[in-house]
C-alpha positions in Angstrom: -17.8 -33.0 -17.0 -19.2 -32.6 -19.8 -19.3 -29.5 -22.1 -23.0 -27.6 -21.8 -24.3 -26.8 -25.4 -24.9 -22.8 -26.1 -28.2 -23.4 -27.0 -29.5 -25.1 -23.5 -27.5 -22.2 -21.6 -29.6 -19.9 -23.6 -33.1 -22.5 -23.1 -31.8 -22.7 -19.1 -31.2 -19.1 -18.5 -34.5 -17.7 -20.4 -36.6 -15.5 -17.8 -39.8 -17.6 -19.2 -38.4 -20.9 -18.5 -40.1 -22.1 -15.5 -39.8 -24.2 -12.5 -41.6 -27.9 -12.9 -40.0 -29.4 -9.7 -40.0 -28.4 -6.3 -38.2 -29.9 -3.7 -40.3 -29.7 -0.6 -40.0 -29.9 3.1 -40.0 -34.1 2.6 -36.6 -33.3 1.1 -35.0 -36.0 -1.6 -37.3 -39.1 -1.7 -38.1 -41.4 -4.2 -40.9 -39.8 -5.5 -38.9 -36.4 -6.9 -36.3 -38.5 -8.2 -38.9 -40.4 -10.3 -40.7 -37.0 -11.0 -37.2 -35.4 -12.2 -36.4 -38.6 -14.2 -39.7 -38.7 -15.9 -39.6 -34.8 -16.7 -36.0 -35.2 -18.0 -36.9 -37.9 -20.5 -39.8 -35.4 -22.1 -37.7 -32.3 -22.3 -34.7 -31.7 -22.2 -33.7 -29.1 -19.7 -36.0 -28.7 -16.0 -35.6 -26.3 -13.9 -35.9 -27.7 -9.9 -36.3 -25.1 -6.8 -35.8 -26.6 -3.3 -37.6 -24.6 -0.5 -35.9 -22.3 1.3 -34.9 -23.8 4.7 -34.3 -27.3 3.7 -30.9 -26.9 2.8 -29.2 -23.8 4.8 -25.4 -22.9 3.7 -24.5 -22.7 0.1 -22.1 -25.1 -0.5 -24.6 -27.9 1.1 -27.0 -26.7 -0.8 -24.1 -27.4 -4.1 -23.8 -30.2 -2.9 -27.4 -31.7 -2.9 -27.7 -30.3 -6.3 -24.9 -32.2 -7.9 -26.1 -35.3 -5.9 -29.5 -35.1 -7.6 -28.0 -34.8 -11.2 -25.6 -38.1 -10.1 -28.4 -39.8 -9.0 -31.0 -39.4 -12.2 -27.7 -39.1 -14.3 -28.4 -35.3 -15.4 -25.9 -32.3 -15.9 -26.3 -29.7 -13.2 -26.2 -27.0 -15.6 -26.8 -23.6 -13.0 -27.7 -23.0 -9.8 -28.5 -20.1 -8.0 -29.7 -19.5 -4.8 -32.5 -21.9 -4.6 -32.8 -23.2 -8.0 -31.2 -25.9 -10.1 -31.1 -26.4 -13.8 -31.1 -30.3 -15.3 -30.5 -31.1 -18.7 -29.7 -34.4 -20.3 -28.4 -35.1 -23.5 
C-alpha cells in the first residue's frame, strides 16, 4: 500500500472538506464508479458517503470501501462510519 502524503491527510481530514459522492440506495453501479473516476481525475482527494442502511456491519462496510478504491484504482485514504476518503496520486 502505498504511503499517504501529510498534506492529503491534512486536505482529507479538514472539517470544510466536503462530501461530492453519495452512494445511494441503488448501491455500486456503473454510474458512481464513472462519477468517482471523473471527480478523481479533477481533484485530487473526494470524499464519498454511502447511506446509512446500505451496508450494515462495519467490516462489510470496509470492505465495499476498499472495493471501490480497487475498482477506480484510488487509495482509500479514511473511513469512518459512513464516509470514505479517495485520493489518487
Amino acid at each position: 500500500m502505498s504511503k499517504v502524503p501529510d498534506s492529503i491527510r491534512r486536505m482529507a481530514h479538514d472539517r470544510n472538506f466536503k462530501v461530492t459522492l453519495r452512494i445511494g440506495r441503488s448501491g455500486l453501479t456503473d454510474a458512481m464508479f464513472e462519477e468517482l473516476d471523473a471527480q478523481l481525475r479533477s481533484r485530487k482527494v473526494v470524499k464519498v458517503k454511502m447511506n446509512k442502511g446500505l451496508v450494515e456491519e462495519r467490516s462489510e462496510r470496509q470492505t465495499v470501501f476498499e472495493e471501490i478504491a480497487t475498482r477506480v484504482n484510488a487509495i482509500l485514504v479514511d473511513a469512518r462510519g459512513n464516509v470514505a476518503i479517495y485520493w489518487r496520486s
